[in-house]
N, C-alpha and C positions, 0 to 999 in steps of 0.2 A: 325527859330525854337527857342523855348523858352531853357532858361539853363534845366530846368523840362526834358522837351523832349529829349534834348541833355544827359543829365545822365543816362533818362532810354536808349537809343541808345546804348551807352558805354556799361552798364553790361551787354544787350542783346547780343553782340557782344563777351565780354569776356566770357559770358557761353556758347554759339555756341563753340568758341576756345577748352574750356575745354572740353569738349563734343569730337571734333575732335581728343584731344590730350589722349583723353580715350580709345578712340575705336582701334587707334593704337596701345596703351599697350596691351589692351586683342587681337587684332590679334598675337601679338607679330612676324611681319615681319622680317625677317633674312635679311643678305646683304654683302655684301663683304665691311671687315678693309681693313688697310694700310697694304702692305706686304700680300696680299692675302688671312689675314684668313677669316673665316667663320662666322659670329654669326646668332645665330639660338636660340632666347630668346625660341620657342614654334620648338620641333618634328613634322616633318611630322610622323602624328599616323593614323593607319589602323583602319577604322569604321569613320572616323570623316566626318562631311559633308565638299564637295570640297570646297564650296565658305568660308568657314572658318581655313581652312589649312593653318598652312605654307609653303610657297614653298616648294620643295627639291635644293638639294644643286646646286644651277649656273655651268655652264663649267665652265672649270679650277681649281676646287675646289678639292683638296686635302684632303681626310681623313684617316688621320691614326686608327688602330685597333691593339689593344690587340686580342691573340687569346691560348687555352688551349684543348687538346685534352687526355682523357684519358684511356689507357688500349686499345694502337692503335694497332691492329696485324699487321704484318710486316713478310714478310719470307724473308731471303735475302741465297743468296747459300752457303755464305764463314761463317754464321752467324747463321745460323738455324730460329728458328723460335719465335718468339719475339715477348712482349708484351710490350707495351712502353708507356707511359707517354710523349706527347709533350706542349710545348711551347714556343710562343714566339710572331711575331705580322705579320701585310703584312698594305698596304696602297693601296688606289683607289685612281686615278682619275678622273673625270667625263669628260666626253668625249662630252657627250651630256644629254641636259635634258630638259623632256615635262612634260605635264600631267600624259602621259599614262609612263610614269617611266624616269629612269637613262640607259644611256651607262657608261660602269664602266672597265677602265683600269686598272689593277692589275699591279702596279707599282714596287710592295715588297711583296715579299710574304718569311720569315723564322721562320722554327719552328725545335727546340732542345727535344733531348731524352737522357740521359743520358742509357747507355747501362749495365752499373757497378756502380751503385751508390755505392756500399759499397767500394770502391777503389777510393776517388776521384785524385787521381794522375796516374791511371792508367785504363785501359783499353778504350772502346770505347765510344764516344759520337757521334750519325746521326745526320744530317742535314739533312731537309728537304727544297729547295728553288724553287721560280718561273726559270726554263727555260727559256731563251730568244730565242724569235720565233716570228715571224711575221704572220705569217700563223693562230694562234690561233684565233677564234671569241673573240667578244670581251663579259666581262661578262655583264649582266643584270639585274636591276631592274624594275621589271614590277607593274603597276598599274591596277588593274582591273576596272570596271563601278562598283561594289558595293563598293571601296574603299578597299578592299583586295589587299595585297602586297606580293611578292615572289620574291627572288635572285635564279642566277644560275650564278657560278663559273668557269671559265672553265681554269685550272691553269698546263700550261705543266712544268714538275715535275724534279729533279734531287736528288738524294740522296746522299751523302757524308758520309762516315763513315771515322771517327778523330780520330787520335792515340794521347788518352789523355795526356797522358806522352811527346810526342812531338811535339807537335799539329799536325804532317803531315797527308795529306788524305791519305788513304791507301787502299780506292774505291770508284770511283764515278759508278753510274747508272741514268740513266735516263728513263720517260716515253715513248723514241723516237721520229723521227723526225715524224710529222704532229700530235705527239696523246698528250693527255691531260688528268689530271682527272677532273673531271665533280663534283664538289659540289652543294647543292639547297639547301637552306632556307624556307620554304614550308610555314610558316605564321611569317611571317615579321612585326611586331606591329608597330615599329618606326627607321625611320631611319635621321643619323645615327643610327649603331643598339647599342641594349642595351642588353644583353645579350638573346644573340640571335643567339639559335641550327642551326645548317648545319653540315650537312652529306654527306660522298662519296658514288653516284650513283653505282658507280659497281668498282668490282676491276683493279686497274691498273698495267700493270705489265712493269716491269724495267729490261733495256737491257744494259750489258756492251758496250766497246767500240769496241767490234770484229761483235755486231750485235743478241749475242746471250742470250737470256730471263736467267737474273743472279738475279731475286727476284720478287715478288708482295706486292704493299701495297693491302690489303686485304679487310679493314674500316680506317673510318675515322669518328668518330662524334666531336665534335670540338663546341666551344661556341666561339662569337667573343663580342667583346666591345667597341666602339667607343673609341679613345685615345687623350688627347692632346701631346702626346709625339710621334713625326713620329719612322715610324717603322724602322730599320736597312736596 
């Protein structure tokens, strides 16, 4: 082959290359770092066509969330009836994951209410945390055929009320053994989420440790936000 021939060879070859190394930027493929993170240069976004998506997040993938809930009703027995302010965060892990969505272990789930903010050295501040159960489904992200997305929560519950002044609990409640509250995200744009509404399906109600119904969370609406900072 002549040097001619051999030079145009060359650039054809190097613009094929650039060409390849293009098309991967704008997919913007995600993949597992060292130490297990996540990167995820493009969201999986609802509406977008499949063969151009980014994946959703691999098993074992870990995502923490920010989460804020405000003006929660809450009736508790020893406590009356209350409107509360929460925050705080919870974490998933993926359990499994397809097309058709995410399996989603709820790893961490805590969020805080200050009960007396005009006292901060005194009076009560709730917990709200994940229950450890085995029995619980696990939660879900679903993928529809038109590219529409929805989560459903299913987070069995324990409440804590904190005696500000010394930190001691001074009651715990729980949603009981086998039951849970039921959150769903009903149009899920991108996930991780990015602020992204979810609400309690019905009220759940909280039973001391003798067995006997000592409060109900009532509502729950709640915004979450993808975090790099894991949740407590």
């Amino acid at each position: 082959m002549s040097e001619l021939g051999m030079a145009g060879g060359e650039r054809d070859r190097r613009g094929f290359l650039r060409g390849v190394a293009a098309a991967a930027a704008a997919v913007g493929v995600g993949g597992l770092l060292s130490g297990g993170a996540w990167a995820a240069p493009v969201r999986w976004s609802a509406g977008t066509a499949v063969a151009s998506r980014a994946p959703l997040p691999p098993i074992g993938t870990n995502i923490p969330c920010s989460t804020y809930a405000a003006n929660v009703p809450l009736k508790v027995n020893v406590l009356s009836v209350l409107t509360l302010d929460f925050k705080g965060g919870c974490e998933f892990f993926v359990r499994t994951s397809q097309v058709s969505g995410l399996d989603l272990e709820i790893k961490s789930f805590r969020v805080e209410a200050d009960a007396s903010p005009a006292t901060p050295d005194s009076g009560t501040l709730l917990a709200l945390t994940v229950t450890s159960s085995t029995s619980t489904p696990l939660s879900r992200l679903n993928v529809n055929e038109q590219g529409g997305m929805e989560m459903v929560l299913y987070v069995p519950l324990t409440l804590d009320a904190i005696d500000k002044a010394t930190a001691e609990t001074i009651l715990t409640v729980t949603s009981g053994p086998g039951a849970y509250a039921t959150f769903k995200a009903a149009e899920v744009r991108e996930f991780p989420p990015v602020n992204l509404a979810y609400s309690l399906q019905e009220p759940v109600k909280l039973y001391g440790s003798d067995g006997s119904q000592a409060g109900v969370l009532e509502g729950f609406d709640g915004v979450m936000n993808h975090s790099a900072v894991p949740a407590a």
